[in-house]
KEGU-71428 format. One line per field, with one value per atom (N, C-alpha, C): x, y, z. Coordinates in Angstrom, 1 decimal. Atoms other than C-alpha are relative to their C-alpha. Example, Ala and Ser with C-alpha at 12.3 -4.5 7.8 and 13.67 -1.06 7.14 Angstrom:
2
xx <- [0.9 12.3 0.9 -0.9 13.7 -0.8]
yy <- [-1.2 -4.5 1.2 -1.1 -1.1 1.1]
zz <- [0.0 7.8 0.0 0.0 7.1 0.8]
This chain:
121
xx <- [0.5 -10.5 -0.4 0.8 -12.2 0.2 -0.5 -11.5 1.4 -1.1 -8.1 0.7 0.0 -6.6 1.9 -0.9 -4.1 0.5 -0.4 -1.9 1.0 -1.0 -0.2 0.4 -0.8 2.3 0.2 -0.2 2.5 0.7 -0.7 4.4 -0.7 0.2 2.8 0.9 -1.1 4.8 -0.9 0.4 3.8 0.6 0.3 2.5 -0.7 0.5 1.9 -1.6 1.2 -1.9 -0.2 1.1 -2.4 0.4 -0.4 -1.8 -1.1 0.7 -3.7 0.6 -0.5 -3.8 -0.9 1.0 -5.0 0.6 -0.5 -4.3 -0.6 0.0 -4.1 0.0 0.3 -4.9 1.2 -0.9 -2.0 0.4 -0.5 -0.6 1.6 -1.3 2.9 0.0 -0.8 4.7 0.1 -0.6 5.3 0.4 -0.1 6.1 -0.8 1.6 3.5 0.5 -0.6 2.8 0.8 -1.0 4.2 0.8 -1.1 6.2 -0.6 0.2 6.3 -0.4 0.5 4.8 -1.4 1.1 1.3 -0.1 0.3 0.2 -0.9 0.7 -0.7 -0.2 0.6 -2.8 0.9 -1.1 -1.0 -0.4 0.7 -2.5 0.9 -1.4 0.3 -0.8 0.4 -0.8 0.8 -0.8 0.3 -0.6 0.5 0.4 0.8 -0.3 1.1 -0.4 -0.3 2.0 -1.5 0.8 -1.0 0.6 -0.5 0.1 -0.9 0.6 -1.1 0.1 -0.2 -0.6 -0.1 0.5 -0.6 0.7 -0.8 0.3 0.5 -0.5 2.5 -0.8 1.3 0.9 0.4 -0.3 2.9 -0.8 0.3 1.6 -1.6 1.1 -1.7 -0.8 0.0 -1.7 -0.2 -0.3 -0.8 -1.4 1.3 -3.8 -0.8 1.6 -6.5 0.3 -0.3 -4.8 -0.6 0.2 -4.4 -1.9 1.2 -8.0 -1.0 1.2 -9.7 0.2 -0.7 -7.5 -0.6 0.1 -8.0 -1.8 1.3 -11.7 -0.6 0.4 -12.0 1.2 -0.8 -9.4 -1.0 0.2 -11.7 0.6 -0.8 -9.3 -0.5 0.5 -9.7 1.5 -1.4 -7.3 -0.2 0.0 -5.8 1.1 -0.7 -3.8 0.8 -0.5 -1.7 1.4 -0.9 0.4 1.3 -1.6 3.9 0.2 -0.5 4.5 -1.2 0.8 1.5 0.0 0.1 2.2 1.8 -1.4 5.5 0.5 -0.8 7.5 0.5 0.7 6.7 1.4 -1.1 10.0 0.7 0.2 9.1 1.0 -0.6 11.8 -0.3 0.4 10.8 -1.7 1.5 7.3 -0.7 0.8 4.9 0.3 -0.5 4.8 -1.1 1.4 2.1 0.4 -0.3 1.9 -1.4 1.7 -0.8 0.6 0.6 -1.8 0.9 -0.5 0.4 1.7 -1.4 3.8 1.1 -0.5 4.6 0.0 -0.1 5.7 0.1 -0.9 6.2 0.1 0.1 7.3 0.9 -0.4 8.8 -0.9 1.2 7.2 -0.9 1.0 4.4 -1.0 0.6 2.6 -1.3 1.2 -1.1 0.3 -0.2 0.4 0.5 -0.5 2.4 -0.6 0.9 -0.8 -1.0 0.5 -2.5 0.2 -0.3 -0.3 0.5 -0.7 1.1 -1.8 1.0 -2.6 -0.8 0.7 -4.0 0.6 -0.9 -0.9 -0.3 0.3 -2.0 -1.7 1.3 -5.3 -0.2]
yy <- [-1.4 104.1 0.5 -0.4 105.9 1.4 -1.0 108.7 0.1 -0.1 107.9 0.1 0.1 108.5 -0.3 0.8 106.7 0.9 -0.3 108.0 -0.8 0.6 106.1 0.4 -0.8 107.5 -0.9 0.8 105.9 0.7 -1.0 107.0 -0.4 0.5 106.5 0.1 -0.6 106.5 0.4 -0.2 107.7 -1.4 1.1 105.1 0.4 -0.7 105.6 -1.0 1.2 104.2 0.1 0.0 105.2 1.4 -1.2 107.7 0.4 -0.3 110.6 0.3 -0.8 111.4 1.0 -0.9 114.3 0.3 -0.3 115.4 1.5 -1.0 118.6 0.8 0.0 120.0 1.8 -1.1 122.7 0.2 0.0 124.0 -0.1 -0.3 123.7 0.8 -0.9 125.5 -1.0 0.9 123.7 0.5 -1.2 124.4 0.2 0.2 125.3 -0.6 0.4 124.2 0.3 -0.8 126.7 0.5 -0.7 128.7 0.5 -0.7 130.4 -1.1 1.5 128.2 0.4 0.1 127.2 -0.5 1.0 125.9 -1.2 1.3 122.1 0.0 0.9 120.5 -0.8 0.7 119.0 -0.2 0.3 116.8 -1.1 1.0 115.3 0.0 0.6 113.5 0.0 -0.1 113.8 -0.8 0.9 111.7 0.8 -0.2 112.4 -1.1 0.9 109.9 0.5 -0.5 109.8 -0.7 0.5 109.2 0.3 0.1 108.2 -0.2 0.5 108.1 -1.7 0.8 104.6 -0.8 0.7 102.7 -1.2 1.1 99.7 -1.2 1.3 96.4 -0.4 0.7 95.7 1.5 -1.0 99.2 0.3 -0.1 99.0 -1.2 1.2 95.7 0.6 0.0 97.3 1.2 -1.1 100.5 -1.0 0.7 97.6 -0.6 0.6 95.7 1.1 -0.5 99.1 0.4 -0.9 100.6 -1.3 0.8 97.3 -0.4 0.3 96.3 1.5 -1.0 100.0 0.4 -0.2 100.2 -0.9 1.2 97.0 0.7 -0.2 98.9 1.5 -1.2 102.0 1.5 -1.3 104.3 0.4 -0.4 106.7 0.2 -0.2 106.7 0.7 -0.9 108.7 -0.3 -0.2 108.0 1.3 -1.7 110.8 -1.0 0.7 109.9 1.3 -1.2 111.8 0.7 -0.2 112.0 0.9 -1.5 114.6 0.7 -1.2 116.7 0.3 -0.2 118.4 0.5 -0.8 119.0 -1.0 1.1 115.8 -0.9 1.1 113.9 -1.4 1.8 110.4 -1.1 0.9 108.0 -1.3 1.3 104.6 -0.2 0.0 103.7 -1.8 -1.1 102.8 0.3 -0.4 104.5 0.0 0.3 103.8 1.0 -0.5 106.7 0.2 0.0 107.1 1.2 -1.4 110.6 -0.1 -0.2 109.8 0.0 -0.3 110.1 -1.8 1.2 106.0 -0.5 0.3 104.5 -0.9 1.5 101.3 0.2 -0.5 101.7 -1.2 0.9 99.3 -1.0 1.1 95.7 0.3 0.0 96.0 -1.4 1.3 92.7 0.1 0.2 92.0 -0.2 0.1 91.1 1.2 -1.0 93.9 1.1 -1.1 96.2 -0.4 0.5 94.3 0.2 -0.6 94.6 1.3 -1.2 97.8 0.9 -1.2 99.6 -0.9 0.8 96.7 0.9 -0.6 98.1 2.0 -1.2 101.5 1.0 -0.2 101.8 -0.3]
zz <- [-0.2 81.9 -1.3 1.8 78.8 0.0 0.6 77.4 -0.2 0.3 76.9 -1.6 1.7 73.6 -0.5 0.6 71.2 -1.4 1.3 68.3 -0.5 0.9 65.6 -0.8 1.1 63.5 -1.2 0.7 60.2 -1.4 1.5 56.3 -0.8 1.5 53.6 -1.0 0.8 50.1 -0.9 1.1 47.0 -1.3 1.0 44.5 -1.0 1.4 40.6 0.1 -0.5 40.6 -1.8 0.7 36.9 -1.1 0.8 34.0 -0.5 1.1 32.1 -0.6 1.5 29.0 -0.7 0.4 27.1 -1.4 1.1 23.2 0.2 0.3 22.0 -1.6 1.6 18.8 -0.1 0.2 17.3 -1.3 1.3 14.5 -0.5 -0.5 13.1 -1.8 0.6 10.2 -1.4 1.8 6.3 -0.8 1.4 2.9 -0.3 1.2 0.8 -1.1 1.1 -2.0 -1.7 1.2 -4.7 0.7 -1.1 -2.2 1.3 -0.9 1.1 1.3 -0.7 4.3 -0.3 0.0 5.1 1.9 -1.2 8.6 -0.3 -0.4 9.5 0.9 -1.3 11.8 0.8 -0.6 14.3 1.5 -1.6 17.5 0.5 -1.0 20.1 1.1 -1.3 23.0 0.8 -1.4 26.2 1.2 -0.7 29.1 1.7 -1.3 33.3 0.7 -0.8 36.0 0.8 -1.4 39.0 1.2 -1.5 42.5 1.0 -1.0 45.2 1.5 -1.7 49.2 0.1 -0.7 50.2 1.3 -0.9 53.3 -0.5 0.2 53.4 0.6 -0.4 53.9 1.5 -1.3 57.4 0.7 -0.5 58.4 0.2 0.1 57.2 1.0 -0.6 59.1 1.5 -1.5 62.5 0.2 -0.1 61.9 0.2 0.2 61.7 1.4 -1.5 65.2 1.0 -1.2 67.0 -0.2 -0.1 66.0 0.7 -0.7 66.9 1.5 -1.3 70.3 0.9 -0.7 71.3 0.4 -0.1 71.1 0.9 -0.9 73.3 1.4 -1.1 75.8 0.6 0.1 75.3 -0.4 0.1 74.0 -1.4 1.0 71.3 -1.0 0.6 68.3 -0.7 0.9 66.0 -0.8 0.8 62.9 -0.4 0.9 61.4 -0.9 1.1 58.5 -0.3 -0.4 58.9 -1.3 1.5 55.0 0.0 0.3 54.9 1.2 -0.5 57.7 0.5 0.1 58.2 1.7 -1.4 61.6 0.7 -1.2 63.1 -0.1 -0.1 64.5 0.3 -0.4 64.2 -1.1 0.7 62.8 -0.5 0.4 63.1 0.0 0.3 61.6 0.1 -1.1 63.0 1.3 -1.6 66.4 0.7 -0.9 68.9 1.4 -0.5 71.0 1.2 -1.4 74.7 -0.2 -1.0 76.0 1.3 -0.9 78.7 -0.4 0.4 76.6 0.2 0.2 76.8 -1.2 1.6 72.9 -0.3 0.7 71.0 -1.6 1.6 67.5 -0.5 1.3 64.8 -0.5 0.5 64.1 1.2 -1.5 66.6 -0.2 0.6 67.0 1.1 -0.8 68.3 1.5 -1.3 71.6 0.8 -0.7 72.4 0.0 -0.1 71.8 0.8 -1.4 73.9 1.4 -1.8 77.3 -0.4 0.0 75.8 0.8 -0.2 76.0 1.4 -1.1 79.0 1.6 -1.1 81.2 0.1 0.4 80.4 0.2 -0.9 81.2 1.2]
């Protein structure tokens, strides 16, 4: 039947992909040279971690099954990634969820998205 629609719950983690860095130009405080201070030049670098969303490779594995399995069953999917939206009370990842409230979640293997969405349609 078509227009049916599919959602998989999946986590991403946060992964460092990569640092910046920026300097900064400042002054700090000395002696002088007869008496009293003077200001120096003074440029310290700084650095910050980047992060990134990424899925895990067994997860990313199971998004490329259901999105191609599901398109040959005619359903319509929908990823949502738990770790960016907040409320959502999905434990075990991933979770293969139909429009009709039937689920399969942990290892999910090519077969079991097969009769899972065959039986389902």
């Amino acid at each position: 039947m078509k227009g049916h629609r599919v959602t998989l719950y999946v986590k991403s983690v946060r992964t460092v992909v990569g640092t910046e860095e920026w300097g900064r130009w400042g002054f700090v405080g000395g002696a002088g040279a007869r008496s009293g201070t003077r200001l120096l030049p003074d440029y310290k670098v700084y650095s910050e971690a980047k992060y990134e969303s990424v899925l895990p490779d067994n997860q990313k594995k199971v998004v490329e099954m259901v999105e191609e399995i599901a398109r040959k069953h005619g359903f319509e999917v929908e990823v949502v990634d738990v770790a960016k939206k907040k409320g959502l009370k999905i434990k075990t990842f991933p979770t293969l969820i139909t429009d009709t409230g039937e689920k399969i979640e942990g290892d999910i293997s090519k077969d079991q998205i097969e009769s899972f969405l065959a039986k389902t349609a």
